[in-house]
N, C-alpha and C positions, 0 to 999 in steps of 0.2 A: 487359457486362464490359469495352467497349475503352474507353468512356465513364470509369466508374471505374479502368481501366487508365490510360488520357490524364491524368486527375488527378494520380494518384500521380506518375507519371512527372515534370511540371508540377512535382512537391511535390520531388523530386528537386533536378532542376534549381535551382530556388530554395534547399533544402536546401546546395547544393555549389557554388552560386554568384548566391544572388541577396541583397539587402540584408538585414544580420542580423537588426536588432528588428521588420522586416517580418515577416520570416519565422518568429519565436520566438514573436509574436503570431499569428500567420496559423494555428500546429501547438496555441499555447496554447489559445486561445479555447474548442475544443470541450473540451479538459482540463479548462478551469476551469467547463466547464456541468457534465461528468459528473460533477466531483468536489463539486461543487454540488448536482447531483441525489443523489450520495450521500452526500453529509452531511444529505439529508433523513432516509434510513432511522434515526440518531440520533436526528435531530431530533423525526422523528414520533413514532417512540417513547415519547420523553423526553416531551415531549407530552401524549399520552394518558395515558402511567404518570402523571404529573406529576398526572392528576385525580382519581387511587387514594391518592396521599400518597408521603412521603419515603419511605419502604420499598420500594414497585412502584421508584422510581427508581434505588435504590440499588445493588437485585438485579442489571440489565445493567452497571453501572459495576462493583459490584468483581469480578461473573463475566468483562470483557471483557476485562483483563488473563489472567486463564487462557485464552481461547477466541485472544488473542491471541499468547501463548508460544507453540503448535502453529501456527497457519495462518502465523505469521510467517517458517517453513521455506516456506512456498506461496511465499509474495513473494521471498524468496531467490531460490528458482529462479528465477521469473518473470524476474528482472534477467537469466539466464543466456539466455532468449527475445527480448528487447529489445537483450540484448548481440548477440549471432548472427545474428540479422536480419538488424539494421541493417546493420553492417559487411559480411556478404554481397552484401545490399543497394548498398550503396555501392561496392563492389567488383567490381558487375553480375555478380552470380553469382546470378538468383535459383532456378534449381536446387537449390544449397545452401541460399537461404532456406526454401525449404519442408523441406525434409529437417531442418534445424535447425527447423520449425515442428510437423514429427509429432511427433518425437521428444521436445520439451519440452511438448504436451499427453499423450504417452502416460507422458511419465516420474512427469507432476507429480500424473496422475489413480490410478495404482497407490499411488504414495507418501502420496497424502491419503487411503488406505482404511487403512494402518496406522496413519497421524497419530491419525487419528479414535476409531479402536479404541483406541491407547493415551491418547486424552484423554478419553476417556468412564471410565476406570479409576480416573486420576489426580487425577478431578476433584475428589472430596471432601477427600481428602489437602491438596492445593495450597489450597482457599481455608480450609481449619481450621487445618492447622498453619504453613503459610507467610506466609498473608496474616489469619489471625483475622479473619476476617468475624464481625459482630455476629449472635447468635443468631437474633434476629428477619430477618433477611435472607439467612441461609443457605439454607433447602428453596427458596426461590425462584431467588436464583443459580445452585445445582446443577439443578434443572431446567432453566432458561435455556440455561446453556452444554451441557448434555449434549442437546436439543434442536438444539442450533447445531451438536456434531460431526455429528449424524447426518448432515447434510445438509454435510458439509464438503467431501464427493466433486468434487458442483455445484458449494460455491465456485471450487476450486481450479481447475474448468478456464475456468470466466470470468474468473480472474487470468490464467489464461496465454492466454487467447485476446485477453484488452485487453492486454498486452504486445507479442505476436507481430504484431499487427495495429500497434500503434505504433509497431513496428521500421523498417513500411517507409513508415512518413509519415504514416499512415492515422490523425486522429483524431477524426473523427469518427464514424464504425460507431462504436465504445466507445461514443462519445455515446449516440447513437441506442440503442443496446441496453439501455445503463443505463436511461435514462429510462423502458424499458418497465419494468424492471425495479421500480423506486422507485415508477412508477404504482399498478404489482400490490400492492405495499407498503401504501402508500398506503390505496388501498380497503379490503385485508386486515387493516390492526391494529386499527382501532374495532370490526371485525366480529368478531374471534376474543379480541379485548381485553375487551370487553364482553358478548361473546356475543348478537351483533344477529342478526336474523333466524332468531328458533328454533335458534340453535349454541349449545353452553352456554359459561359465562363461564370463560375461560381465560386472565387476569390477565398476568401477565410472560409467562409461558409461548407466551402466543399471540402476543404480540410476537415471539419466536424462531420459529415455524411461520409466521408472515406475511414473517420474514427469510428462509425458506430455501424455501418455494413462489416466491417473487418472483426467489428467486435461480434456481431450477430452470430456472425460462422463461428466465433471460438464456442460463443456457448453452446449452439446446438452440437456441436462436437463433444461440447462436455456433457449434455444430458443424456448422449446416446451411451455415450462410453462409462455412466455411472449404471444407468439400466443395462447393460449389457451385460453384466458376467464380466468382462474384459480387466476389469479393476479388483483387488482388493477390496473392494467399495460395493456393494451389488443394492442398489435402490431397489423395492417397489412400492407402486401406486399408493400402497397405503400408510406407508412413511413419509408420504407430503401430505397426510392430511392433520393438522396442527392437534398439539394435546397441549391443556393448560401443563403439567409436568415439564416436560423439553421444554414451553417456552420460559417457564419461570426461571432454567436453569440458563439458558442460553441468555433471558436478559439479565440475571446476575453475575453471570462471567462478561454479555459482551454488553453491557448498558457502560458502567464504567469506563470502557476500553472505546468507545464509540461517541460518549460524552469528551474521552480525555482527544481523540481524532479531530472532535467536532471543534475543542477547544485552540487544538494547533489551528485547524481551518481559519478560526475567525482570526486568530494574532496575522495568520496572512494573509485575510482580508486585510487589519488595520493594515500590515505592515504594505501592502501592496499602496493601501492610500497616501500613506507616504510617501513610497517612491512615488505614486503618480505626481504630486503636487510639486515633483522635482520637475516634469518635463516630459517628451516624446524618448526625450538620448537617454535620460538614466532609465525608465519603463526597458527601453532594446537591450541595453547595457546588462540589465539586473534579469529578463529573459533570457538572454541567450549565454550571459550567465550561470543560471540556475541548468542552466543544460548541459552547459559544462560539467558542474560541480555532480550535479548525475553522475556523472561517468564513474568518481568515486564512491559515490553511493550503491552501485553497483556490484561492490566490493564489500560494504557494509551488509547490503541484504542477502549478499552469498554467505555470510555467518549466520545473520539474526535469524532468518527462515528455518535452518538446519537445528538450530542452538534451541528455537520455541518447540521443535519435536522429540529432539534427544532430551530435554528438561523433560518435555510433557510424560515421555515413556516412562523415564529415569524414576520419576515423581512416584506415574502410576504402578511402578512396582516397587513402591519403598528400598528405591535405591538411593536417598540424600548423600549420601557422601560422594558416589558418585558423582550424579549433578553436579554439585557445588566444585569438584575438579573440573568438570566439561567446562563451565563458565569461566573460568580462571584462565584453564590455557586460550580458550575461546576471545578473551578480552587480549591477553599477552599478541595474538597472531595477529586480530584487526590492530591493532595499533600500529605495530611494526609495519604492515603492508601500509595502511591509509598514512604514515608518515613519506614513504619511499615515496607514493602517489601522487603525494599533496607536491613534493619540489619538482616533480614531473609536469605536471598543470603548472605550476609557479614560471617555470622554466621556457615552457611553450604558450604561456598566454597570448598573446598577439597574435600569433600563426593560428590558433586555434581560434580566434575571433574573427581571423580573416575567412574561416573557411562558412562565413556564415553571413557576414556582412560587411560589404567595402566601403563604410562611411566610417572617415577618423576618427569623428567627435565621438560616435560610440566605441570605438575599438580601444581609444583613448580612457573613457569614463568605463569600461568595462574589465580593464588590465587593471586601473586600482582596485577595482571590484574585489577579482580575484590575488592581489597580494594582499590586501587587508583581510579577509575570508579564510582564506583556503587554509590556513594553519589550526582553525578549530575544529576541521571535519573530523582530527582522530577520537578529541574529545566526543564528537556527535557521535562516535564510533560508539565508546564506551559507553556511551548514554542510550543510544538504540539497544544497544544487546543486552541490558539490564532490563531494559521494557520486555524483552524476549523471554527473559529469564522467570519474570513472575508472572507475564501469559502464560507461559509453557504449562505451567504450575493452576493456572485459571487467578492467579490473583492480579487482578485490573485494576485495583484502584489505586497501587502507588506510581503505575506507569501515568493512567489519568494526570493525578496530582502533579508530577514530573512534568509532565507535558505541560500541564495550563501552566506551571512557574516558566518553564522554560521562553514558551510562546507569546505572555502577554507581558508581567512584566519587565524580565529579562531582556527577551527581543524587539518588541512594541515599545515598552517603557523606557529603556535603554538608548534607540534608535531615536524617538524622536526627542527626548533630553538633550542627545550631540547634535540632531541636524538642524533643528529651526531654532536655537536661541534660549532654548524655555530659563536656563541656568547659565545664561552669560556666556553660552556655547553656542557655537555657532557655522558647523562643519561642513552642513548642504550634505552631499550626498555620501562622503565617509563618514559622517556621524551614522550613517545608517548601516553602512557597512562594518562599522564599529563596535555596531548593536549586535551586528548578529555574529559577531567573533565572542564576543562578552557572549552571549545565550549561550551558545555552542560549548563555549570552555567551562564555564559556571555547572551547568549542567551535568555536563560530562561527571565535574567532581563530584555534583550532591547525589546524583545515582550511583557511583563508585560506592562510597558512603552505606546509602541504601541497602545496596546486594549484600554489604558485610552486618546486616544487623539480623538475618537468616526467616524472615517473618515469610520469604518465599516457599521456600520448605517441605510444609501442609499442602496434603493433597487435596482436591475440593471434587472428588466425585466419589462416591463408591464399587465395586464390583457388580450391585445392581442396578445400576442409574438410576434414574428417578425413579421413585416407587411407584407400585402403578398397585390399585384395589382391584379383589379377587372378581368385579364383573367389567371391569377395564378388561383383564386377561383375557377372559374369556369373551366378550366381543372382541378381542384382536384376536382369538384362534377363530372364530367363526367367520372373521373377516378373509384370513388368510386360507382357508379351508373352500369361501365362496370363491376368491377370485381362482384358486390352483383347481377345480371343480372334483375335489376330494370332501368327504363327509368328516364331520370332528367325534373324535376316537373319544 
């Protein structure tokens, strides 16, 4: 533990006062493996479905937008655990960082058993009448994602444990966790996909059981490793037991940021219905696609992740000047790199669509995809990492408002104006692709904008967290005194 304590410490320092893109690289790198390793669980999927036909593929693409409207409340919060942290963190309170680290595993794990429950209900409703999924690919999607709630318990606290853990610098445990996690994946889809070794054959289906056994292990890995001692982070028992204080804080930092998630989720419900109502080819096209387009996203959250902790510390030791440099250069590097990136994808799309599916019509309808697309990722660059910027800080409600412009009228509004006619246009399926170049670029400017008007700035916690009343205090020393079985002094 002093070994991994010396590090972080080390990451601090550096953090608060050592060379910037040193440092953004130094917190990136493990970012951009985990986020790497998990854009496998996609990939492999996509993958194997990919040797069933466009139907197996299509089933996770239009159920992921629904599986995605519910969990997208999980990442809300999660911002409210990387907000708290940090700032704590940098504030040298780490006291308060664990007390702000129970409290947003206990909050977010109660909260995912209702999620779950009401997404297991809604499911059918959501991809028949909001998104018309094609007949032939509906019993598979509704089992996929109702498959995916069960296990959404696990997800949720592996969100908040790779948050809490990358409040206070830590990025690589996430790494390391993921990767077991994507292994077990890994092994798991060809086996329950195909029904290898005497299991029977479990098609889409078993893709979603191979996602949420693969997820199980990460989390018990992360509950052990936060009670352990082994972290930065050291849990006990009586830090999951909820106090009105943490959670009023937690839902004022992550209600907004979880509303603004919730709101990207639904524009890709609509936008998902759109594409369906194009067909089976553009649904394959616009999935395997979006998994492409991953790859540079990948490269986005190797910043934003790093950029929401150096703000948060920066913040929490009234260091603004600094900040508002880390974000500058921080915007200058994504651009440059997500540019280089984007004519790399341009260049190789076909080859890259072959390695996933060998029918024309989609390799064909998926190549325009990505030339009309891929040139606004830098913009989405700049527009993630300003979301970063005023999380980092715990302010959520202009990333929210960002989001829902971006997502419904922007991208939704936009998309279906060019595809179906509405305005004398009439594009089919680049109007949709059209849409979401316009969101992407539009955005990017109006958060550009944003970050220079400095209302991020303000720190939103103090050096004592939540205030807590003099017999609060005192049943938490007689709590803490019961379980260590010492007397209170």
């Amino acid at each position: 533990m002093k070994k991994s304590t010396s590090r972080i410490e080390k990451l601090k320092d550096e953090i608060l006062n050592g060379p910037i893109i040193k440092t953004l690289l130094i917190l990136g790198w493990p970012v951009i493996v985990s986020n790497a390793l998990q854009m496998l669980y996609n990939l492999v999927d996509t993958f194997w479905l990919g040797k069933i036909g466009k139907v197996a593929v299509a089933a996770p693409t239009v159920g992921f937008p629904v599986v995605f409207l519910l969990i997208s409340l999980g990442f809300g919060f999660s911002i409210a655990g990387v907000s708290l942290v940090s700032q704590h963190t940098g504030a040298g309170s780490s006291e308060n960082a664990n007390k702000a680290a129970g409290q947003v595993i206990s909050f977010m794990f109660f909260s995912s058993i209702v999620i779950a429950a009401i997404g297991y209900v809604i499911a059918p409703g959501l991809l028949q009448t909001l998104m018309g999924v094609p007949e032939d690919v509906f019993p598979k999607a509704l089992r996929y994602i109702r498959i995916i709630f069960a296990g959404l318990p696990l997800m949720f606290v592996f969100f908040a444990f790779r948050s809490l853990v990358r409040g206070i610098g830590d990025m690589v445990t996430p790494m390391l966790v993921t990767g077991a996690s994507v292994i077990g994946n890994m092994v798991l889809d060809p086996i329950l996909i195909f029904g290898l070794g005497g299991l029977p054959e479990m098609g889409v289906a078993g893709a979603a059981v191979a996602t949420i056994l693969s997820r199980g292990v990460a989390s018990f890995i992360a509950i052990y490793l936060l009670f352990s001692g082994k972290l930065e982070i050291k849990l006990k028992l009586r830090d999951l037991v909820l106090k009105l204080r943490w959670v009023k804080q937690i839902l004022k930092i992550g209600l907004p940021s979880a509303i603004g998630q919730a709101g990207t989720a639904v524009g890709f419900v609509l936008l998902m219905g759109l594409v369906s109502r194009l067909g089976v080819v553009a649904v394959s096209a616009y999935g395997i696609g979006q998994r492409i387009i991953g790859l540079l996203n990948i490269a986005i959250w190797g910043l934003a992740s790093p950029l929401t902790t150096m703000i948060g510390q920066n913040i929490g030791a009234k260091n603004e000047s600094r900040a508002s440099l880390i974000a500058k250069k921080a915007y200058a590097l994504s651009f440059s790199t997500l540019m280089a990136l984007a004519l790399f994808v341009f260049l190789l799309k076909r080859p890259l669509f072959r390695i996933f599916i060998n029918d024309p019509e989609v390799i064909s309808t998926g190549a325009r995809f990505i030339s009309l697309f891929i040139w606004s990722i830098p913009f989405f660059g700049i527009f993630r990492l300003t979301s970063s910027v005023f999380r980092g800080s715990g302010h959520t409600r202009p990333p929210m408002i960002m989001s829902l412009i971006r997502l419904l009228p922007l991208r939704v509004g936009v998309s279906y104006l060019l595809a179906f006619g509405v305005v004398g246009v009439n594009l089919g399926a680049d109007g949709i692709w059209l849409g979401l170049f316009a969101s992407n670029f539009l955005a990017g400017i109006m958060a550009f904008g944003w970050f220079f008007t400095g209302s991020w700035r303000e720190r939103t916690i103090d050096n004592t967290g939540p205030k807590e009343t003099a017999s609060e205090e005192l049943k938490e020393s007689t709590e803490s005194a019961t379980l260590s079985g010492t007397s209170v002094d």
